[in-house]
N, CA, C and O atoms as a GROMACS GRO file, in nm:
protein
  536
    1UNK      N    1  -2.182  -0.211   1.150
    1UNK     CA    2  -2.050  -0.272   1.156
    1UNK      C    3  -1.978  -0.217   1.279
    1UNK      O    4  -2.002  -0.109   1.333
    2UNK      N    5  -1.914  -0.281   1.304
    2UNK     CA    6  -1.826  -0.263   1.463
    2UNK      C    7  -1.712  -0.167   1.454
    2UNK      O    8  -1.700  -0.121   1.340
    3UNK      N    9  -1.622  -0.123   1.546
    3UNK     CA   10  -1.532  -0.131   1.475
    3UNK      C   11  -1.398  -0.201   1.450
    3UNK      O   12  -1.304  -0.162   1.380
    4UNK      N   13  -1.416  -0.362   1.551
    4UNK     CA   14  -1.345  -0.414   1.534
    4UNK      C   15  -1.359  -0.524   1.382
    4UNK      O   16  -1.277  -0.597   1.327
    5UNK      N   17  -1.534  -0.482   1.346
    5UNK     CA   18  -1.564  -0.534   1.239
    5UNK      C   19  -1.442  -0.446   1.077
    5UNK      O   20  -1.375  -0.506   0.993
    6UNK      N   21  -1.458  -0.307   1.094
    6UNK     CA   22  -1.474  -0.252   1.017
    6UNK      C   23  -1.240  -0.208   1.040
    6UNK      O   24  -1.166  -0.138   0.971
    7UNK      N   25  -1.215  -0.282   1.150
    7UNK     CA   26  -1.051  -0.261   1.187
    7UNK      C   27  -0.997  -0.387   1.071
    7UNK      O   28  -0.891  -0.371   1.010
    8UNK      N   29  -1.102  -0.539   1.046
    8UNK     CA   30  -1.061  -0.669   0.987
    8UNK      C   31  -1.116  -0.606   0.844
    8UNK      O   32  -1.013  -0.606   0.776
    9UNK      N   33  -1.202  -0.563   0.779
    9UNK     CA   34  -1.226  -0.518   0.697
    9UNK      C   35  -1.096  -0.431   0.607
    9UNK      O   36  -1.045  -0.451   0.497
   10UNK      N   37  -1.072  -0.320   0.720
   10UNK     CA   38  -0.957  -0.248   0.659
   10UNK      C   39  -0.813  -0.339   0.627
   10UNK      O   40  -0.728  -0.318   0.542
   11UNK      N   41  -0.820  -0.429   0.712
   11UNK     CA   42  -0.679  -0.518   0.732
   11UNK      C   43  -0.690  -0.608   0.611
   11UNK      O   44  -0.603  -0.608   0.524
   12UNK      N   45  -0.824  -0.704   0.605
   12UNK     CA   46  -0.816  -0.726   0.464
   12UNK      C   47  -0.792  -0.663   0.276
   12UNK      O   48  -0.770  -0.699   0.160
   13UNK      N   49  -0.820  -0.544   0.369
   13UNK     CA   50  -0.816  -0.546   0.187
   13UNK      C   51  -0.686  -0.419   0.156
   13UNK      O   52  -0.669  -0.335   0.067
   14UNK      N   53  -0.614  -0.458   0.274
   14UNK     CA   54  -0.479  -0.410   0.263
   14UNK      C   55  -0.376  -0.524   0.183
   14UNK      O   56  -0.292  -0.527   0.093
   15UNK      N   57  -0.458  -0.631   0.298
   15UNK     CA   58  -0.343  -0.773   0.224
   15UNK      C   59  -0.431  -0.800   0.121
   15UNK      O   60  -0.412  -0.921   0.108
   16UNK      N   61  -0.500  -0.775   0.052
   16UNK     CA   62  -0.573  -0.794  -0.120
   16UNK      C   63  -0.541  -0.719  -0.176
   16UNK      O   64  -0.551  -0.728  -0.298
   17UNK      N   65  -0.484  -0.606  -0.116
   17UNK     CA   66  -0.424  -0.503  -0.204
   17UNK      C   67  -0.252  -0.589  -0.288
   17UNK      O   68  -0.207  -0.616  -0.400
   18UNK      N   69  -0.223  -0.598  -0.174
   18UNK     CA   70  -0.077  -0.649  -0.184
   18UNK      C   71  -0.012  -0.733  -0.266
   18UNK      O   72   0.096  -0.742  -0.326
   19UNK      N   73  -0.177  -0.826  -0.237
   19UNK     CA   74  -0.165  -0.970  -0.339
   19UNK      C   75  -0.193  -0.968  -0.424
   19UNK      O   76  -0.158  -1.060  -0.499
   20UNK      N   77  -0.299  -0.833  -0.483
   20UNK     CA   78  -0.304  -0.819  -0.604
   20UNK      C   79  -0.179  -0.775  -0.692
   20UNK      O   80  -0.143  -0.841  -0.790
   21UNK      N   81  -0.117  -0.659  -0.651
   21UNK     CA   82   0.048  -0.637  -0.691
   21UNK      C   83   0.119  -0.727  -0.716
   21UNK      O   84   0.203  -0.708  -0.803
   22UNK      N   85   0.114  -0.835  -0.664
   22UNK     CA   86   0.249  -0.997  -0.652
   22UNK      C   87   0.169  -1.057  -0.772
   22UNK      O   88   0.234  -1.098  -0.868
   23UNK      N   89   0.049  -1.065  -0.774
   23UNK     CA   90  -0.003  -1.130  -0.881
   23UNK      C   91  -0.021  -1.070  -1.040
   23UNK      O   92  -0.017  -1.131  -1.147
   24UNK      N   93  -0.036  -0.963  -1.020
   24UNK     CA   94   0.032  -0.844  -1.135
   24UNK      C   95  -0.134  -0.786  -1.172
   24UNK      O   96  -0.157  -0.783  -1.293
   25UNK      N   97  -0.229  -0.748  -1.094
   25UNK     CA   98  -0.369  -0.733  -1.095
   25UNK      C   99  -0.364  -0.590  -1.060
   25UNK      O  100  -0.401  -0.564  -0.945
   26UNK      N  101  -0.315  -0.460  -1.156
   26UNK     CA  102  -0.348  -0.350  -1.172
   26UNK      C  103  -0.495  -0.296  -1.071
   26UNK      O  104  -0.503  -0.242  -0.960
   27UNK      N  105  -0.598  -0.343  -1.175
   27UNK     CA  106  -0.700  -0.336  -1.128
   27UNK      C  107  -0.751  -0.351  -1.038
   27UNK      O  108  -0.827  -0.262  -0.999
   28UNK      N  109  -0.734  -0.464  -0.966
   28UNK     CA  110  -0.788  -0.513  -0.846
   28UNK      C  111  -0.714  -0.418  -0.752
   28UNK      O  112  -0.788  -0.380  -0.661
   29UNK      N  113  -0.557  -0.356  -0.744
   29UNK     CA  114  -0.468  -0.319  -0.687
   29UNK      C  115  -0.526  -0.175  -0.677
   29UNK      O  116  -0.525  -0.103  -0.577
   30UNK      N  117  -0.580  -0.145  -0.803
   30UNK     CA  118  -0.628  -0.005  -0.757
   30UNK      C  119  -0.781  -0.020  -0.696
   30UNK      O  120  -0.801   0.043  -0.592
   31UNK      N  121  -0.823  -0.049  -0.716
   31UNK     CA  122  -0.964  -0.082  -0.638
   31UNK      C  123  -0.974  -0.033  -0.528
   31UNK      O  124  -1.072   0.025  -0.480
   32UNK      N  125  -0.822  -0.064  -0.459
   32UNK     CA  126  -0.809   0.005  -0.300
   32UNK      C  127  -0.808   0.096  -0.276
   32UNK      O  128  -0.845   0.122  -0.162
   33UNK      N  129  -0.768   0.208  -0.366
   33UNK     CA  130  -0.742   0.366  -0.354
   33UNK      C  131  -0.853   0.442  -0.417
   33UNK      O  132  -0.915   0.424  -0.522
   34UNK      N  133  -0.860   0.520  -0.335
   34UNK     CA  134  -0.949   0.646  -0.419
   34UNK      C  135  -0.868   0.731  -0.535
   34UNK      O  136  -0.754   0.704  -0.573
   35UNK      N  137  -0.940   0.825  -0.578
   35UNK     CA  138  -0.879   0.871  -0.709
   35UNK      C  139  -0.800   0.957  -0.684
   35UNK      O  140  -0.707   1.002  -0.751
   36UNK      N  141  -0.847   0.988  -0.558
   36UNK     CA  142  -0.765   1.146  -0.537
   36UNK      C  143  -0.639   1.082  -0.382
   36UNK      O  144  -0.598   1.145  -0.284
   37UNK      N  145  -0.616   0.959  -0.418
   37UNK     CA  146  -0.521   0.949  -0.328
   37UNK      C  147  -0.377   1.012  -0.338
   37UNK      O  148  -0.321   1.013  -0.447
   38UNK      N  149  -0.297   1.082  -0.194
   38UNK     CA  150  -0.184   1.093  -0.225
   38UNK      C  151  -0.108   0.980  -0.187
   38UNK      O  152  -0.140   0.901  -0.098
   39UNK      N  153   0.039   0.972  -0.290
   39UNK     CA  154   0.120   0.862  -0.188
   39UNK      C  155   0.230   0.915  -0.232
   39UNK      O  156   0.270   0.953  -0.342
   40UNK      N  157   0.288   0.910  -0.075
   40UNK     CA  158   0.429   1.005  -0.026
   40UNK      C  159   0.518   0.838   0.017
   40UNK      O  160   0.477   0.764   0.107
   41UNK      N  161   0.633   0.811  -0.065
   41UNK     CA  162   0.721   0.693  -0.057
   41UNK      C  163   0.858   0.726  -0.092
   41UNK      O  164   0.886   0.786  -0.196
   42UNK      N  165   0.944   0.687  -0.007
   42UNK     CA  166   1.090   0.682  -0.019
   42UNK      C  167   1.152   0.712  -0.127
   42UNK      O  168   1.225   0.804  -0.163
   43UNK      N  169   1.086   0.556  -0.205
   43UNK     CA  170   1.185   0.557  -0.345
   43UNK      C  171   1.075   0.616  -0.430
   43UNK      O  172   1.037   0.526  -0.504
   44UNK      N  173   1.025   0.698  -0.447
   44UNK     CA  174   0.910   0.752  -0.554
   44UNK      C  175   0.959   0.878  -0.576
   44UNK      O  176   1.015   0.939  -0.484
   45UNK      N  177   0.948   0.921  -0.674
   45UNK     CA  178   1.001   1.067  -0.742
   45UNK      C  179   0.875   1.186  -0.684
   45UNK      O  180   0.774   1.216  -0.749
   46UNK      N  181   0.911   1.240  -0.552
   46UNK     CA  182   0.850   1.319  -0.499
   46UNK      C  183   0.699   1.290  -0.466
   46UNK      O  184   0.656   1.182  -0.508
   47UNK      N  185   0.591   1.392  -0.381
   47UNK     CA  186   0.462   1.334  -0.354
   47UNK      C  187   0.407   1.305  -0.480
   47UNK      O  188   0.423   1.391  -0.568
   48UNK      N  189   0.338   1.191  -0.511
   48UNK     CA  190   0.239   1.148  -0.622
   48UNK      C  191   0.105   1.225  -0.538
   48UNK      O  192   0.071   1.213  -0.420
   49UNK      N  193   0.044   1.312  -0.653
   49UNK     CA  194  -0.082   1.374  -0.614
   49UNK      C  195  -0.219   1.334  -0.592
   49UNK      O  196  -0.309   1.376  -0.519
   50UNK      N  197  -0.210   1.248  -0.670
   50UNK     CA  198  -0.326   1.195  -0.742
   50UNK      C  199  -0.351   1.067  -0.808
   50UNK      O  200  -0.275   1.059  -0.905
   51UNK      N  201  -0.415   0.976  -0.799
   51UNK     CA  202  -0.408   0.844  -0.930
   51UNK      C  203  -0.331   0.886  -1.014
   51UNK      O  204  -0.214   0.848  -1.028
   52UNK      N  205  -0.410   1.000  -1.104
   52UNK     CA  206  -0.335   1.031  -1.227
   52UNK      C  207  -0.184   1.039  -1.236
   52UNK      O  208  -0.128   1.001  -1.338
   53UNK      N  209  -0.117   1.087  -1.135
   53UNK     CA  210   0.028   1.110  -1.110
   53UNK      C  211   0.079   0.983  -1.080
   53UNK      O  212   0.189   0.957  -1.129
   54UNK      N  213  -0.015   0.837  -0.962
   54UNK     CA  214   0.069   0.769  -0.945
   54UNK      C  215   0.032   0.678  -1.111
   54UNK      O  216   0.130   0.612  -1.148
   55UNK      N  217  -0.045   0.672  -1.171
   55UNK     CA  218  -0.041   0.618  -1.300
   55UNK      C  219   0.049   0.611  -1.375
   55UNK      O  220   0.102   0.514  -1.429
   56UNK      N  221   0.078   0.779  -1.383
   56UNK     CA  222   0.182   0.832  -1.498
   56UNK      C  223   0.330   0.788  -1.432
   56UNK      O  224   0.431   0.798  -1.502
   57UNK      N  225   0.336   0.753  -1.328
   57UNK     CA  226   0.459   0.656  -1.247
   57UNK      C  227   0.488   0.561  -1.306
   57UNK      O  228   0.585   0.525  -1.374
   58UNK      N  229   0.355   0.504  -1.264
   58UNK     CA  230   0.378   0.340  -1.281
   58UNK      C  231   0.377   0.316  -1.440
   58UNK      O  232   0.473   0.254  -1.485
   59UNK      N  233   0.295   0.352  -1.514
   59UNK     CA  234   0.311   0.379  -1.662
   59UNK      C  235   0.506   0.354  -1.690
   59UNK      O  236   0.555   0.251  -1.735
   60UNK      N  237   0.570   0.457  -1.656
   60UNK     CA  238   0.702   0.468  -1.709
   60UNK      C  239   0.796   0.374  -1.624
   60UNK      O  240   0.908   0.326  -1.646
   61UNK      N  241   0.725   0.367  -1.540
   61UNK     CA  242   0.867   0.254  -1.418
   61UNK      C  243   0.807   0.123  -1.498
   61UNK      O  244   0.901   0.045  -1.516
   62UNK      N  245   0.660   0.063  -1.563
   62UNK     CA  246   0.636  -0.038  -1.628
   62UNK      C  247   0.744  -0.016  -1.793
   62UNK      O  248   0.838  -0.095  -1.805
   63UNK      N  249   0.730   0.051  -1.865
   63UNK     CA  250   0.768   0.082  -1.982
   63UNK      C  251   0.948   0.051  -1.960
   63UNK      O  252   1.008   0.006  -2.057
   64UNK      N  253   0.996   0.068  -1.879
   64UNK     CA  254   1.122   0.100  -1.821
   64UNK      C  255   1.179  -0.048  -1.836
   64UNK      O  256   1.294  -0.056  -1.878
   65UNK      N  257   1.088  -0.201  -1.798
   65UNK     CA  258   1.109  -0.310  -1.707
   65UNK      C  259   1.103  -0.255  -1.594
   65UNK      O  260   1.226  -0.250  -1.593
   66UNK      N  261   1.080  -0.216  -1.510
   66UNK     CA  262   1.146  -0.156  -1.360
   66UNK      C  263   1.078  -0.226  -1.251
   66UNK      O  264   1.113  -0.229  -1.133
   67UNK      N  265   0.971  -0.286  -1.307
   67UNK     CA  266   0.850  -0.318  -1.195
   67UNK      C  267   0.944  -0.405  -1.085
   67UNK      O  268   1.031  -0.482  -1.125
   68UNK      N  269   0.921  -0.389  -0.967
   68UNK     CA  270   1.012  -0.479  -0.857
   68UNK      C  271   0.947  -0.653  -0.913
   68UNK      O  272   0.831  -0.681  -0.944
   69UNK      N  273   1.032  -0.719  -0.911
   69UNK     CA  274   0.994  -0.875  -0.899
   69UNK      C  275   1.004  -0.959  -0.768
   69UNK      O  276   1.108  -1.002  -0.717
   70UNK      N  277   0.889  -0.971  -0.726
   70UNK     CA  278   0.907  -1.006  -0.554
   70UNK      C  279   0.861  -1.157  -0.555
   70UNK      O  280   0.790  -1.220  -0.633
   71UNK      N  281   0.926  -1.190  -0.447
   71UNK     CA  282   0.862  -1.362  -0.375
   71UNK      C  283   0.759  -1.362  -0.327
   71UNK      O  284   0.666  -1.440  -0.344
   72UNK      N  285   0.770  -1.221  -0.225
   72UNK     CA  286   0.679  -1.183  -0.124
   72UNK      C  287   0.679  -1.052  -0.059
   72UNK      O  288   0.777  -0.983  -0.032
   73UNK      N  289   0.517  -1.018  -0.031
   73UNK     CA  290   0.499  -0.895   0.025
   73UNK      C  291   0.399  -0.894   0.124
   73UNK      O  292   0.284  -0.919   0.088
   74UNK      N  293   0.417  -0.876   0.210
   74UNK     CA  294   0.349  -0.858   0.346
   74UNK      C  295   0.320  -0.792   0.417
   74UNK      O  296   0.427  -0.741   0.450
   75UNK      N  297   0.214  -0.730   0.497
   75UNK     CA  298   0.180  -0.662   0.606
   75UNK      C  299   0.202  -0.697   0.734
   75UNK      O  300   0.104  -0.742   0.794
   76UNK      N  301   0.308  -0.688   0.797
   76UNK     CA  302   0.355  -0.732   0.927
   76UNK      C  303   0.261  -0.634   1.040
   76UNK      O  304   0.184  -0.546   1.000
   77UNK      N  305   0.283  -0.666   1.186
   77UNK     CA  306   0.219  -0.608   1.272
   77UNK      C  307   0.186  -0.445   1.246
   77UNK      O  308   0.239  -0.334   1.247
   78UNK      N  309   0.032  -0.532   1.215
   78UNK     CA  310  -0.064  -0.442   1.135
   78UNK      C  311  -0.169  -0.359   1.278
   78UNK      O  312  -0.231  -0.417   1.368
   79UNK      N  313  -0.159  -0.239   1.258
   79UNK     CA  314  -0.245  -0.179   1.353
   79UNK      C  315  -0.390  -0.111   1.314
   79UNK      O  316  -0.354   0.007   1.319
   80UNK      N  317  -0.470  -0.108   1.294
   80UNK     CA  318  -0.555  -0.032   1.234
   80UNK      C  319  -0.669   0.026   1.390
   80UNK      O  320  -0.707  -0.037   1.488
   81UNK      N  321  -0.687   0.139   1.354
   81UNK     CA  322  -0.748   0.237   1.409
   81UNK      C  323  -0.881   0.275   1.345
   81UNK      O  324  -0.858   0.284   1.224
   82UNK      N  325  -1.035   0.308   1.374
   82UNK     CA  326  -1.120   0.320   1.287
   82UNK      C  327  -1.260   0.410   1.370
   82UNK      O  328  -1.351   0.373   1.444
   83UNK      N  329  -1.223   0.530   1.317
   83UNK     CA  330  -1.356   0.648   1.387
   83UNK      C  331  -1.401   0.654   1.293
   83UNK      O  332  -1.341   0.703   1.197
   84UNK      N  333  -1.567   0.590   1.280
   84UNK     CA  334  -1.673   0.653   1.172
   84UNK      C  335  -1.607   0.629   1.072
   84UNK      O  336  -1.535   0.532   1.095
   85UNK      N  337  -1.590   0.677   0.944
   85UNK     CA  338  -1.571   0.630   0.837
   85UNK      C  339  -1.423   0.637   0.799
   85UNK      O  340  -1.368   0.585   0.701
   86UNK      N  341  -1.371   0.710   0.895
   86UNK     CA  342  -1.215   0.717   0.856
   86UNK      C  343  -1.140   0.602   0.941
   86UNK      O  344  -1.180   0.538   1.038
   87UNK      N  345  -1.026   0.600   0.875
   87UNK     CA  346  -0.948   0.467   0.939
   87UNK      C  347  -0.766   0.488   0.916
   87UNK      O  348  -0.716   0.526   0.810
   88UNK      N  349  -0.700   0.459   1.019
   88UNK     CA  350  -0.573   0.434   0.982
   88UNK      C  351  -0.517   0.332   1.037
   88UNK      O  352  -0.538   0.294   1.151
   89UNK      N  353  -0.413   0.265   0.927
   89UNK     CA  354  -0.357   0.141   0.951
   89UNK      C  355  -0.207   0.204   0.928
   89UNK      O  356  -0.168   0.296   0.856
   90UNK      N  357  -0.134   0.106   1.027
   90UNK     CA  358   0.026   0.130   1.031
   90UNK      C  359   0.049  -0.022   1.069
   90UNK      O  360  -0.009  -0.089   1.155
   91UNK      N  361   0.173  -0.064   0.960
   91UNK     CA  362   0.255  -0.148   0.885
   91UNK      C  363   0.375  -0.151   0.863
   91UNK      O  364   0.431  -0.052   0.815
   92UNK      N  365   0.452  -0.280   0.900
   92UNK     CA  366   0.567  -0.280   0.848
   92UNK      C  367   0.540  -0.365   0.715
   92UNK      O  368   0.488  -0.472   0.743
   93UNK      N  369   0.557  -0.351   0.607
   93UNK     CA  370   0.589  -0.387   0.495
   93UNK      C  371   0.700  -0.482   0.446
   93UNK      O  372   0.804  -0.421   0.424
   94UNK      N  373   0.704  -0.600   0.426
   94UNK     CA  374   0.810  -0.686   0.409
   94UNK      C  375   0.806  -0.742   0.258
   94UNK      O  376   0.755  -0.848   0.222
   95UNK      N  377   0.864  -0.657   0.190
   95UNK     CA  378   0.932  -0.705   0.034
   95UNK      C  379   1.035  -0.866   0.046
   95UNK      O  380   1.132  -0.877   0.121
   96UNK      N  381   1.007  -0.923  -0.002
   96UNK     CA  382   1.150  -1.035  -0.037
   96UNK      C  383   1.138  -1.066  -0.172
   96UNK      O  384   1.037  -1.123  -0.214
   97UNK      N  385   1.249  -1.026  -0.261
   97UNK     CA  386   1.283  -1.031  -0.389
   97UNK      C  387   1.235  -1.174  -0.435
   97UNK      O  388   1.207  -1.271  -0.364
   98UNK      N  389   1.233  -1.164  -0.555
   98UNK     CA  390   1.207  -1.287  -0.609
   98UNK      C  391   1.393  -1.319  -0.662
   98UNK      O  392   1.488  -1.245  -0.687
   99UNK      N  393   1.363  -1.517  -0.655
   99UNK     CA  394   1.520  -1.518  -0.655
   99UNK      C  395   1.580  -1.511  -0.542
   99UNK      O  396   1.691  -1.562  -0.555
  100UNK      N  397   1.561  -1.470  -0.428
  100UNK     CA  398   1.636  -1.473  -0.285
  100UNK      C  399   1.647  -1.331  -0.287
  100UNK      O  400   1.593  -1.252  -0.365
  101UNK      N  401   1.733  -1.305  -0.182
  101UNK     CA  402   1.827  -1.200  -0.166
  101UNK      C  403   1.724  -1.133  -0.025
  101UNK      O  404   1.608  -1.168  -0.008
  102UNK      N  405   1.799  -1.028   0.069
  102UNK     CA  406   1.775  -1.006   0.172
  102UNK      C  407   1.600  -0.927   0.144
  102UNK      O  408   1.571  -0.869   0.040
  103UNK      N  409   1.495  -0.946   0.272
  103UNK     CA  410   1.415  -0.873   0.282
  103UNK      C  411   1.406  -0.730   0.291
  103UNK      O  412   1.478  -0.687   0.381
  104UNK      N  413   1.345  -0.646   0.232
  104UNK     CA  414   1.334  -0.543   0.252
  104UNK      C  415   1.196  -0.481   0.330
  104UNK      O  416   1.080  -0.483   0.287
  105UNK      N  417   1.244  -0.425   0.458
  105UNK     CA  418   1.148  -0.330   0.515
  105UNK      C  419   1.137  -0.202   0.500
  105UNK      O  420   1.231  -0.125   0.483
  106UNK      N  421   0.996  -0.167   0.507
  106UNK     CA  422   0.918  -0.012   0.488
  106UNK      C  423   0.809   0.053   0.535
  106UNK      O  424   0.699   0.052   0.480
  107UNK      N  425   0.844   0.125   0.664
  107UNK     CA  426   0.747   0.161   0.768
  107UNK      C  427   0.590   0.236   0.667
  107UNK      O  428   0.587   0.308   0.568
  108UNK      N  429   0.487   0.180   0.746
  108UNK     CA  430   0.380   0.231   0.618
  108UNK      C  431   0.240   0.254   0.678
  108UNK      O  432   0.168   0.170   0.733
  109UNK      N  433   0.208   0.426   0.649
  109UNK     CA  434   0.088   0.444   0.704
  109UNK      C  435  -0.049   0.508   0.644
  109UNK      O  436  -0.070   0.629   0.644
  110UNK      N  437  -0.162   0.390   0.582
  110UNK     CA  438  -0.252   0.476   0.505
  110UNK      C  439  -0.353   0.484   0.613
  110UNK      O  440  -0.373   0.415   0.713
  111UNK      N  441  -0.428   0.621   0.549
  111UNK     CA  442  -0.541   0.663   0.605
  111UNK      C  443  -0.601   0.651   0.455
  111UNK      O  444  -0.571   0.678   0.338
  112UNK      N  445  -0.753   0.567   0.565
  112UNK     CA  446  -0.866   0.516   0.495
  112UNK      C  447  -0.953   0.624   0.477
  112UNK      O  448  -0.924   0.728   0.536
  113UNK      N  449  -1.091   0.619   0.381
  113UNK     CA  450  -1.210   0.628   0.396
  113UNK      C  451  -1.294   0.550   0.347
  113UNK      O  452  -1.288   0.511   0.230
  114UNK      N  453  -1.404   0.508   0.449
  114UNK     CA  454  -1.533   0.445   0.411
  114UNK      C  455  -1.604   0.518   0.261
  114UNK      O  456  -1.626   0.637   0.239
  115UNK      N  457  -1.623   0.422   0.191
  115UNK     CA  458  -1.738   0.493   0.065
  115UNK      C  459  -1.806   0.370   0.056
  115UNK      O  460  -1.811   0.265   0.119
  116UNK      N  461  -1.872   0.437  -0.075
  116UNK     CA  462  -2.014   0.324  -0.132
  116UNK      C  463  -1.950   0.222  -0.133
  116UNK      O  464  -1.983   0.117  -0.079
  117UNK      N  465  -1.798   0.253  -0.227
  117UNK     CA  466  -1.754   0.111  -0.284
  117UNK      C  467  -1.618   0.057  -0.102
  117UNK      O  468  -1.498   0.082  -0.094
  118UNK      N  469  -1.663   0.021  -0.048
  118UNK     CA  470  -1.628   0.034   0.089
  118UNK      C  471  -1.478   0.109   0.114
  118UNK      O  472  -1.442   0.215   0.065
  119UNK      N  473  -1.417   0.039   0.188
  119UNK     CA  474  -1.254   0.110   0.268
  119UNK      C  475  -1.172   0.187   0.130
  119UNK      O  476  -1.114   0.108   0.055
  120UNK      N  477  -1.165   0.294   0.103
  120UNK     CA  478  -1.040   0.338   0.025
  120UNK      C  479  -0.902   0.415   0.087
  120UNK      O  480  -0.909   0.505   0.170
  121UNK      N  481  -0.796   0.370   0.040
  121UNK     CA  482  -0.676   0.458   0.085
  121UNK      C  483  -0.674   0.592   0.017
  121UNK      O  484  -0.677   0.600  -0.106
  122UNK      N  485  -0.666   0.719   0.114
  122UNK     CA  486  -0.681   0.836   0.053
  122UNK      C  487  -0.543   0.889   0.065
  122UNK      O  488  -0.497   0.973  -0.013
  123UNK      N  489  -0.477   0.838   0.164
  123UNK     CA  490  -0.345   0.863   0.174
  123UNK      C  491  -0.232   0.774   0.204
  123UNK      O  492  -0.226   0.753   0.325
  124UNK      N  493  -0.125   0.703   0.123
  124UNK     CA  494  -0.037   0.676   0.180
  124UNK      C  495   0.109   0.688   0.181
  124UNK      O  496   0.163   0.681   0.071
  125UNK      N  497   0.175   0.701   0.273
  125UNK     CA  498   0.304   0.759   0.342
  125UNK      C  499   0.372   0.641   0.363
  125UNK      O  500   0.312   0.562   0.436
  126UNK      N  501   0.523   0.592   0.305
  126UNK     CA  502   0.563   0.481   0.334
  126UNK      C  503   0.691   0.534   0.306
  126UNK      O  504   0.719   0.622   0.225
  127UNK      N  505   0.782   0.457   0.399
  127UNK     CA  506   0.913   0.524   0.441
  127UNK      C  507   1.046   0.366   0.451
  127UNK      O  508   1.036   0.271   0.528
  128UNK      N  509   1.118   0.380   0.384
  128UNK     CA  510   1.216   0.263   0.366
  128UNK      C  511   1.310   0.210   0.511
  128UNK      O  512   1.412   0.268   0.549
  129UNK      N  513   1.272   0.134   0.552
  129UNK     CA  514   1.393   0.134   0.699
  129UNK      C  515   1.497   0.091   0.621
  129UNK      O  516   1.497   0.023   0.518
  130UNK      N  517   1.588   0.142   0.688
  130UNK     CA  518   1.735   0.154   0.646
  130UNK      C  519   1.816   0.082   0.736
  130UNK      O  520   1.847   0.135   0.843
  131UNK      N  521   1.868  -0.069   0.699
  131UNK     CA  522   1.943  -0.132   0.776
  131UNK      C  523   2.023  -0.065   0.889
  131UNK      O  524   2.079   0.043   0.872
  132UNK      N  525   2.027  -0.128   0.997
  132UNK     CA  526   2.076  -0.055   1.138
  132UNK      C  527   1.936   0.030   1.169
  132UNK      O  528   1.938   0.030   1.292
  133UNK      N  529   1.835   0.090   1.137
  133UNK     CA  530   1.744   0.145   1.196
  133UNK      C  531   1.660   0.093   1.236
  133UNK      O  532   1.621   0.153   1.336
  134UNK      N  533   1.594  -0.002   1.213
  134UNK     CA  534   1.547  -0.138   1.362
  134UNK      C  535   1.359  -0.050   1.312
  134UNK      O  536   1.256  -0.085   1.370
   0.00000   0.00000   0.00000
């Protein structure tokens, strides 16, 4: 595989990630991550360590109602980078509520790894732009 093969690879199954979320596909949604991913996010109650931690998240933000209800979610000018089995992609993230109401952007950067079961996110870091910060 190339690595402009293995740059469309990562890019896809970022936006399958995404679409699995909008479509409400747990499973498929985790598929993307490894187990031992961290994810460091704005609105998230400190670093999530692990699956297990972002589980026990999503578990209570589901139990709550809390889940966001979106129109749409997107990977805007998507960059991906890819040495050997590792990979990083950087994203702007475009939320639009379901129902209308203004888009929300969120600067966003996972680092991949290649496995058996191909591209996983081992880390991701996503950060809320804050109107006026461009």
């Amino acid at each position: 595989m190339t690595g402009q093969d293995a740059a469309g690879a990562v890019a896809a199954g970022i936006e399958d990630m995404y679409d699995a979320f909008l479509a409400g596909d747990r499973r498929r949604f985790d598929a993307h991550l490894h187990p031992e991913v961290t994810t460091w996010e704005t609105h998230l109650p400190g670093p999530l360590r692990d699956r297990a931690d972002l589980d026990a998240y999503r578990s209570q933000r589901d139990a709550a109602g809390a889940r966001p209800a979106l129109a749409s979610l997107t990977a805007r000018d998507m960059r991906v980078d890819v040495w050997d089995d590792t990979a990083a992609a950087r994203y702007v993230l475009v939320a639009v509520p379901a129902g209308g109401g203004a888009p929300e952007e969120t600067r966003v950067t996972d680092v991949l790894r290649r496995s058996a079961e191909g591209w996983l996110i081992v880390h991701h870091h996503a950060e809320l732009v804050r109107p006026g910060q461009g």
